[in-house]
C-alpha positions as CSV (number, residue, x, y, z in Angstrom):
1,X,-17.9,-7.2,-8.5
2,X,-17.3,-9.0,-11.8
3,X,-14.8,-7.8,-14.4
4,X,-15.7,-7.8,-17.8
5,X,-14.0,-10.6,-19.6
6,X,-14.5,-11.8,-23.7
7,X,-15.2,-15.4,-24.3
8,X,-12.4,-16.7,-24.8
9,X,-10.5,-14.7,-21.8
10,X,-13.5,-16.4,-19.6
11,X,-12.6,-20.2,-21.5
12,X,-8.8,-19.2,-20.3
13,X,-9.6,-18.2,-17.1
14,X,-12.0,-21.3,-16.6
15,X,-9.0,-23.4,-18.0
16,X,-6.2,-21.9,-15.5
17,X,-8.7,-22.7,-12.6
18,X,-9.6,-26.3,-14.1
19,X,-5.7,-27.2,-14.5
20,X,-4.5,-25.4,-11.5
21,X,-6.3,-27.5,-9.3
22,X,-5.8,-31.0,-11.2
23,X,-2.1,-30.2,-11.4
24,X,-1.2,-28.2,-8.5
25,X,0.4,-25.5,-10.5
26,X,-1.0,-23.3,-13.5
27,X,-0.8,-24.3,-16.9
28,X,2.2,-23.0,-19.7
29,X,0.6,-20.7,-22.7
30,X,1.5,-23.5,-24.8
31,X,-0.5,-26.2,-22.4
32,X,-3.2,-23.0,-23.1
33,X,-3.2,-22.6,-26.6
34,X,-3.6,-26.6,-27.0
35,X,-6.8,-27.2,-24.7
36,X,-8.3,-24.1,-26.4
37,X,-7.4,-24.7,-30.0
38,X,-5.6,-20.8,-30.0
39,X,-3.3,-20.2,-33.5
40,X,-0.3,-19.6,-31.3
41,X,1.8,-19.0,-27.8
42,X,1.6,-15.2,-28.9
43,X,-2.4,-15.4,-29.0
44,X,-2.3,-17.1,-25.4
45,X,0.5,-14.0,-24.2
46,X,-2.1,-11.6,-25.9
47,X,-4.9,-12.7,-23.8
48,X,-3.1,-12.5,-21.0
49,X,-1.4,-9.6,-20.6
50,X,-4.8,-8.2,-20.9
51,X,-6.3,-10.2,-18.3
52,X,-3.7,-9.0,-16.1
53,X,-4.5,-5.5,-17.1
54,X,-7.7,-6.2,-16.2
55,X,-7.1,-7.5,-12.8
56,X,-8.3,-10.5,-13.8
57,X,-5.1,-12.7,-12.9
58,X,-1.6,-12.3,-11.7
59,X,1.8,-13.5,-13.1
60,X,5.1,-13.2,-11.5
61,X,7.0,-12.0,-14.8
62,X,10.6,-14.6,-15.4
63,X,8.7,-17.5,-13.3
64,X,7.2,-20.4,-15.7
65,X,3.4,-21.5,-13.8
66,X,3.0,-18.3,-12.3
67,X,-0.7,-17.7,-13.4
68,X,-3.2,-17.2,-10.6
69,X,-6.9,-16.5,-11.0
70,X,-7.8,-13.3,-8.6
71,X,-10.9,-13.4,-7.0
72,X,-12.0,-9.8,-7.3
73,X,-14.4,-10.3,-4.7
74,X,-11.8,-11.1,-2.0
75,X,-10.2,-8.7,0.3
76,X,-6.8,-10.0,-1.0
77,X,-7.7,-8.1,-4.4
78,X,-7.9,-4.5,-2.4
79,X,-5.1,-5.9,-0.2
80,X,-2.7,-6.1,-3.4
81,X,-4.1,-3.1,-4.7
82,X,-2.8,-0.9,-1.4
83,X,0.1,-2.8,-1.5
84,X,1.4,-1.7,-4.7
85,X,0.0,1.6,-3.8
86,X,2.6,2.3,-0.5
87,X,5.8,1.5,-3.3
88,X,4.5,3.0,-6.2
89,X,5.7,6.2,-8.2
90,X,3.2,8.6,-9.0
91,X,3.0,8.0,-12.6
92,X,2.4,4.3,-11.1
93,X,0.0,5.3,-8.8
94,X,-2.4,7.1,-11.1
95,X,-2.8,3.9,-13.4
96,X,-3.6,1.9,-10.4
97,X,-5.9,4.0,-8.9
98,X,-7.7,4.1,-12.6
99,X,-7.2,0.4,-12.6
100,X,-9.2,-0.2,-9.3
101,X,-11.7,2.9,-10.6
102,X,-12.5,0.4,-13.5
103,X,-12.6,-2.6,-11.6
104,X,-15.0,-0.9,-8.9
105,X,-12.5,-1.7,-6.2
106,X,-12.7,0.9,-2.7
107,X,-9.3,1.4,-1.9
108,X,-10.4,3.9,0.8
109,X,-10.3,2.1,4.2
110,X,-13.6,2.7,5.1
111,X,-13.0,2.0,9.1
112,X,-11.1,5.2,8.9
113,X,-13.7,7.3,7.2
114,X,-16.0,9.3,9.3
């Protein structure tokens, strides 16, 4: 399953991978906004709050090179999902569940279906 991404969220996403594994850890919006050529650290934010929105990557919010590239392929990507699930609010769990809707994720354990 493959989500959706513009251009320029692919370049970023391409450009986290690159530097993440040169560098060991992910790359700062402003390291971002200089490789791409973006008008400022606000663009870079912009893009990625909506990749996270999309699924597309993960940041631990208040940690500097926390950006990780989610492979929505992986089981770890339905793992996180039902994780979120068991501490969520309702309110919390509707958007997720929409989330995973639009990102074709089956949160059902299937081993448990008849």
């Amino acid at each position: 399953m493959k989500v959706k991404l513009t251009k320029k969220q692919a370049l970023i996403i391409d450009f986290i991978n690159e530097f993440t594994s040169r560098q060991g850890e992910s790359p700062s919006y402003r390291e971002i906004m200089t490789a791409l050529g973006l008008s400022s650290v606000s663009a870079v934010a912009e893009h990625i709050d909506n990749l996270v929105a999309k699924g597309a990557i993960k940041k631990t919010p208040g940690t500097a090179r926390s950006l990780e590239v989610l492979d929505l392929t992986h089981a770890e990507t339905v793992a996180r999902f039902r994780q979120a699930l068991e501490h969520a609010t309702l309110a919390e769990a509707e958007t997720l569940n929409a989330a995973a809707d639009i990102l074709g994720l089956e949160l059902n354990d299937s081993a448990s279906q008849p």
